[in-house]
C-alpha positions as CSV (number, residue, x, y, z in Angstrom):
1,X,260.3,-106.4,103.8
2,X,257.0,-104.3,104.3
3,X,255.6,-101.8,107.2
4,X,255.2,-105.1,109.0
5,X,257.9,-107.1,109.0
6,X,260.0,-103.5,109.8
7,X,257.5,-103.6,113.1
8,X,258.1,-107.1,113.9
9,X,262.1,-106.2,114.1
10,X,260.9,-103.3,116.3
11,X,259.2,-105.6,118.4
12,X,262.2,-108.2,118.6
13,X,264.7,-105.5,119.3
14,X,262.7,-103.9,122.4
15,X,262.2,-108.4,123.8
16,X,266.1,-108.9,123.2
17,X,266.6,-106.0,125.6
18,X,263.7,-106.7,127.9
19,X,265.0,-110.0,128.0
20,X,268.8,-108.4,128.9
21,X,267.5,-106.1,131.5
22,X,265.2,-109.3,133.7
23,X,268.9,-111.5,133.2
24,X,270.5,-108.6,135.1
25,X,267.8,-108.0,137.8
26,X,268.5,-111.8,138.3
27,X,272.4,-111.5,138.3
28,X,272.0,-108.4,140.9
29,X,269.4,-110.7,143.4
30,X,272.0,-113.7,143.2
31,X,274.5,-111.5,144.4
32,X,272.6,-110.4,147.0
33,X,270.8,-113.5,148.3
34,X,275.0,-114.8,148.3
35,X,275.7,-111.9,151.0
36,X,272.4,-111.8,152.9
37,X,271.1,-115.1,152.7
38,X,267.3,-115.1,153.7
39,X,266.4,-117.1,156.9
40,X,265.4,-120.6,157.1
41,X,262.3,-121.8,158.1
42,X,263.1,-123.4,161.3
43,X,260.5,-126.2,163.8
44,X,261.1,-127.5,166.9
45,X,262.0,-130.5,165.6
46,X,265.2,-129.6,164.0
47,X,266.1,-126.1,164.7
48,X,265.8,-125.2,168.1
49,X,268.0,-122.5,169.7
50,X,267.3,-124.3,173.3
51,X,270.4,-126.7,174.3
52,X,269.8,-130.2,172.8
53,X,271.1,-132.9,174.6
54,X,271.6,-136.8,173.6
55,X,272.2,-140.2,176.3
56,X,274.0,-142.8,177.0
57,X,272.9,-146.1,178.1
58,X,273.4,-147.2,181.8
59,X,271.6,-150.3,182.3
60,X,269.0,-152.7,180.5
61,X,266.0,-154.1,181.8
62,X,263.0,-156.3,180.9
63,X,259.6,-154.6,180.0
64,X,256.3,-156.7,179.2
65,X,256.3,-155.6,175.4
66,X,252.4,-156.1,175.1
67,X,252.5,-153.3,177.5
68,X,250.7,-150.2,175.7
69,X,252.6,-147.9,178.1
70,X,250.9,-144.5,179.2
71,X,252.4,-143.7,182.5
72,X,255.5,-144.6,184.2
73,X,256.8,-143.9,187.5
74,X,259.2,-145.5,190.1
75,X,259.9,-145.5,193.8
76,X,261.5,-147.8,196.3
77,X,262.5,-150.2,194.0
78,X,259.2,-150.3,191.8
79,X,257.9,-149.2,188.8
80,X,254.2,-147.9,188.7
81,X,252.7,-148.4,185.1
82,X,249.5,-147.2,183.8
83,X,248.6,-149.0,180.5
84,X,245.7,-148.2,177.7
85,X,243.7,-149.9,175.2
86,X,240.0,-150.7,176.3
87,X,239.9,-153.6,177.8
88,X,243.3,-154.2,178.1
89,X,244.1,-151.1,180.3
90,X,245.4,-151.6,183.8
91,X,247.6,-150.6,186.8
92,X,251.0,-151.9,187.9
93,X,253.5,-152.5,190.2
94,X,256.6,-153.5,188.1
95,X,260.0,-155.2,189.8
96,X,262.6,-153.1,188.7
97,X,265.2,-155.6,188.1
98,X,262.7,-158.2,186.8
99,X,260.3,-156.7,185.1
100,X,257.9,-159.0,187.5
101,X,254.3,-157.7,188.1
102,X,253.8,-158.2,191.5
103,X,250.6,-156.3,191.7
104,X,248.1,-155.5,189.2
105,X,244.2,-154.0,188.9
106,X,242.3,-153.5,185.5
107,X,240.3,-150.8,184.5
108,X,237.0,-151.3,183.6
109,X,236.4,-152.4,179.5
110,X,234.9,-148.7,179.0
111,X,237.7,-147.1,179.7
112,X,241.1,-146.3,178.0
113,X,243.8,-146.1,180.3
114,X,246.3,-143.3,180.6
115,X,248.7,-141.3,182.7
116,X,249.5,-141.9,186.2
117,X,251.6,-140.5,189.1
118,X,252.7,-140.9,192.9
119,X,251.3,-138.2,195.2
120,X,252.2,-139.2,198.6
121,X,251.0,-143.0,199.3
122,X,248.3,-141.8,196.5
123,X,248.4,-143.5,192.9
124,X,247.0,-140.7,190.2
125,X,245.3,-142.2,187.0
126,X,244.0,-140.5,184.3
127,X,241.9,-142.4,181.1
128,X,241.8,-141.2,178.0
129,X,238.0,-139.7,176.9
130,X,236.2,-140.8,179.4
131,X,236.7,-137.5,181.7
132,X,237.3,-139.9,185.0
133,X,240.3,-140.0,186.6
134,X,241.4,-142.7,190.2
135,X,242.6,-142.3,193.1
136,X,244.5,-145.2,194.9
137,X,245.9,-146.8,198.0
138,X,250.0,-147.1,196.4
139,X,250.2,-150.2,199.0
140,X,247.3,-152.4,197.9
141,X,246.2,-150.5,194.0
142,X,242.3,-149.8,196.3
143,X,240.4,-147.2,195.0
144,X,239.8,-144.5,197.1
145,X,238.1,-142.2,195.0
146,X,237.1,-140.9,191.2
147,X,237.8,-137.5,189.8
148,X,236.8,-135.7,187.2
149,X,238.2,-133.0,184.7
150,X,237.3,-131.9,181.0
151,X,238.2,-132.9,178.2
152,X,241.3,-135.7,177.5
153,X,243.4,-136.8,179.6
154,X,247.3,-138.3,178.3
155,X,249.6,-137.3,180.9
156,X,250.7,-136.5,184.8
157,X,253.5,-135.7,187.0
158,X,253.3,-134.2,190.0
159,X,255.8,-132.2,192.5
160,X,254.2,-133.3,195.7
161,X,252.5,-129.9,195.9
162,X,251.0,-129.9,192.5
163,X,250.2,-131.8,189.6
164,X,250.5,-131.4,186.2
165,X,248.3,-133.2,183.6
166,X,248.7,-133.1,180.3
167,X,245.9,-133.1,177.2
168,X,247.5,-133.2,173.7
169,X,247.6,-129.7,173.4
170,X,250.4,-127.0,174.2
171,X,248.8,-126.6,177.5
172,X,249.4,-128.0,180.9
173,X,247.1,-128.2,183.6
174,X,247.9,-127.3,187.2
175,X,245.7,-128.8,189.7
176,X,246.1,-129.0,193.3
177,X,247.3,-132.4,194.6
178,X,245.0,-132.5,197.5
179,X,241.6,-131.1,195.8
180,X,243.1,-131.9,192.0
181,X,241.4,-128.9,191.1
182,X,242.4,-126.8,188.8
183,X,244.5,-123.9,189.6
184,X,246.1,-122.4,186.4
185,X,247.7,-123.4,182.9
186,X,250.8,-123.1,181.5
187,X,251.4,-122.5,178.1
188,X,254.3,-124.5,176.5
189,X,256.7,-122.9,174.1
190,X,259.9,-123.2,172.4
191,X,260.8,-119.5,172.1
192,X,257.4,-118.3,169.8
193,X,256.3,-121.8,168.8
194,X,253.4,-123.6,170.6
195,X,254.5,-127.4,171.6
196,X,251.6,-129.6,171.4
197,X,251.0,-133.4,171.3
198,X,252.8,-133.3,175.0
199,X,251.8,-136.9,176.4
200,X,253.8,-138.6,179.4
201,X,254.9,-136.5,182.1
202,X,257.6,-136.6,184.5
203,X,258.9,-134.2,187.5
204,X,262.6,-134.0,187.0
205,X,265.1,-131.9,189.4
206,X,262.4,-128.6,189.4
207,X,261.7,-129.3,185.3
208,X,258.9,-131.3,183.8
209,X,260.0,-133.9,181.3
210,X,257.2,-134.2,178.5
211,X,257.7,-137.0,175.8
212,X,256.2,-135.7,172.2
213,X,253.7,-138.0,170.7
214,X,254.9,-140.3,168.1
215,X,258.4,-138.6,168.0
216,X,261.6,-139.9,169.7
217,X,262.6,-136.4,171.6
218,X,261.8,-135.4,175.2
219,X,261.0,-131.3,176.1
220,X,262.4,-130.3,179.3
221,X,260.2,-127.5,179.9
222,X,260.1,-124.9,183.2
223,X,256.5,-125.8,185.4
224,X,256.5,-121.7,186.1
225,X,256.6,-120.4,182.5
226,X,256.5,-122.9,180.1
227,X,259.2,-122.2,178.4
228,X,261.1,-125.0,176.5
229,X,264.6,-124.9,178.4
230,X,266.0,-128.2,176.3
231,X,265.2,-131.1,173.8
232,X,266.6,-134.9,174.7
233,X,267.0,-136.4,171.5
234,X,266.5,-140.1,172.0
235,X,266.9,-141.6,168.8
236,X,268.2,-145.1,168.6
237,X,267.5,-145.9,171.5
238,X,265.0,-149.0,170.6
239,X,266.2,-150.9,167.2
240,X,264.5,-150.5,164.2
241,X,263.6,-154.0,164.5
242,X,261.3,-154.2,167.3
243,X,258.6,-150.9,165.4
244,X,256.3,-153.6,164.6
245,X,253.5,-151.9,165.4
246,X,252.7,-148.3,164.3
247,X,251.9,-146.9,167.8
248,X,255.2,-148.8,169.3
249,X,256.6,-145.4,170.3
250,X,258.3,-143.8,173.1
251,X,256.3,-143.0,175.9
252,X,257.2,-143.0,179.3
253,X,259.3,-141.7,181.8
254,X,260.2,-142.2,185.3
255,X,262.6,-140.8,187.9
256,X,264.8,-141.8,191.0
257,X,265.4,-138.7,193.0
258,X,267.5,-140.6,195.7
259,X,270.0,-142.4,192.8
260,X,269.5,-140.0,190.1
261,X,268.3,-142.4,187.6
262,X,266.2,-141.8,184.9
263,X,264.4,-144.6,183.3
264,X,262.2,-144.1,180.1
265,X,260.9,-147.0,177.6
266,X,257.7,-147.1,175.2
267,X,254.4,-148.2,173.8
268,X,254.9,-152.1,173.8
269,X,258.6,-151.8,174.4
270,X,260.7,-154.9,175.2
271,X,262.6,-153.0,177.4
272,X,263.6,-150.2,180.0
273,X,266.2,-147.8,179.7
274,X,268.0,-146.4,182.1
275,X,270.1,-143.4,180.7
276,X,272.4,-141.1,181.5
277,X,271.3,-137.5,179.6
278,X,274.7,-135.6,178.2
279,X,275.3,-132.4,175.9
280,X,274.4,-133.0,172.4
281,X,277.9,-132.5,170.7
């Protein structure tokens, strides 16, 4: 062998132990990683350190499934619906037991139905991009006046003294429920992480119930801070079978504060749930 084949063994002996030396920087960070694990990535989806609670089933009942369900209520027997789609968007009064409409107005074709909620012997409803909102009688569904705010409207709930409206974003809106002017926003958060797509709204025992847009879990988030206080994890609770349509998803919650009940159903749902909400096991 000449001057260069002597070189090339050179060369070979310094790559076998470069090649020993990276093999035991890897054996050192394996042992490492096996004691101090790095930190998973975590979303509010499937991580969340806020308590996470599940539901059981109470009662059953009918729902018009060509309903496209934006906003649900109930009082004195009677749900209060506020359905979208132009054209097909509307205002209802729903028998509870029956799932009868016994009262009903339509929107105008130009606009896109969306939210609603009881303020007194006020119906609130919101449409979608059309920056109008309605005021009516709750006895006979006649309006009474038009509002206005900026930008889109998805969902509302309301206290009595306030309410809260919704837009898509991790923000909700705090207007007064006499002048439904806005009065400040709240910024919605599990721990650091913004929670957006909030849609349907509910007042719930002091906590705002917010269903998640095209997801099957409910936020119960605190109306002073913001702060995500607990997930409801509702899947199941439709079968498979009846997600015909891509935009058949949960949306819509009401509440009984004399019985306790809590109803919720969805975007052209066959039915209404009443549920029971328990610790997530």
């Amino acid at each position: 062998m000449g001057q260069m084949s002597r070189a090339c063994i050179a060369v070979g002996c310094d790559n076998s132990l470069n090649l020993k030396m990276q093999n035991l920087r890897k054996l050192v960070l394996f042992l490492v990683l096996s004691v101090f694990p790095l930190p998973a990535q975590t979303t509010h989806q499937s991580a969340s350190a806020r308590p996470q609670y599940t539901y059981t089933v109470i009662h059953v009942f009918h729902h018009d499934p060509s309903a496209f369900t934006q906003g649900f209520a109930y009082r004195d027997g009677f749900f209060y619906e506020g359905t979208g789609l132009n054209g097909r968007s509307s205002l209802r009064k729903v028998r509870v037991e029956t799932g009868e409409v016994v009262q009903q107005v339509p929107l105008g074709e130009e606009y896109f139905g969306e939210g609603i909620t009881l303020v007194k012997d006020h119906v609130l409803q919101l449409t979608w991009k059309s920056g109008t909102g309605f005021v009516y009688d709750l006895n006979d569904f006649h309006l009474l006046r038009k509002f206005s705010y900026a930008g889109e409207g998805w969902g509302l709930a309301s206290d009595g003294r306030d309410v809260f409206l919704s837009d898509g974003s991790a923000e909700i809106r705090v207007l007064d429920a006499d002048t439904l002017r806005e009065k400040r926003r709240i910024k919605v958060r599990d721990g650091a992480m913004p929670i957006d797509q909030l849609n349907e709204l509910e007042f719930v025992e002091g906590q705002i119930f917010a269903n998640v847009w095209h997801s099957n879990r409910i936020a119960r988030i605190s109306p002073q801070t913001g702060a995500v206080v607990g997930w409801i994890d509702l899947n199941g609770l439709l079968s498979p079978m009846y997600r015909l349509d891509p935009d058949a998803v949960l949306n819509g919650i009401a509440y009984d504060p004399v019985k306790k009940r809590l109803f919720v159903t969805g975007k052209l749902w066959p039915s209404v749930f009443e549920i029971r909400v328990v610790p997530k096991k």
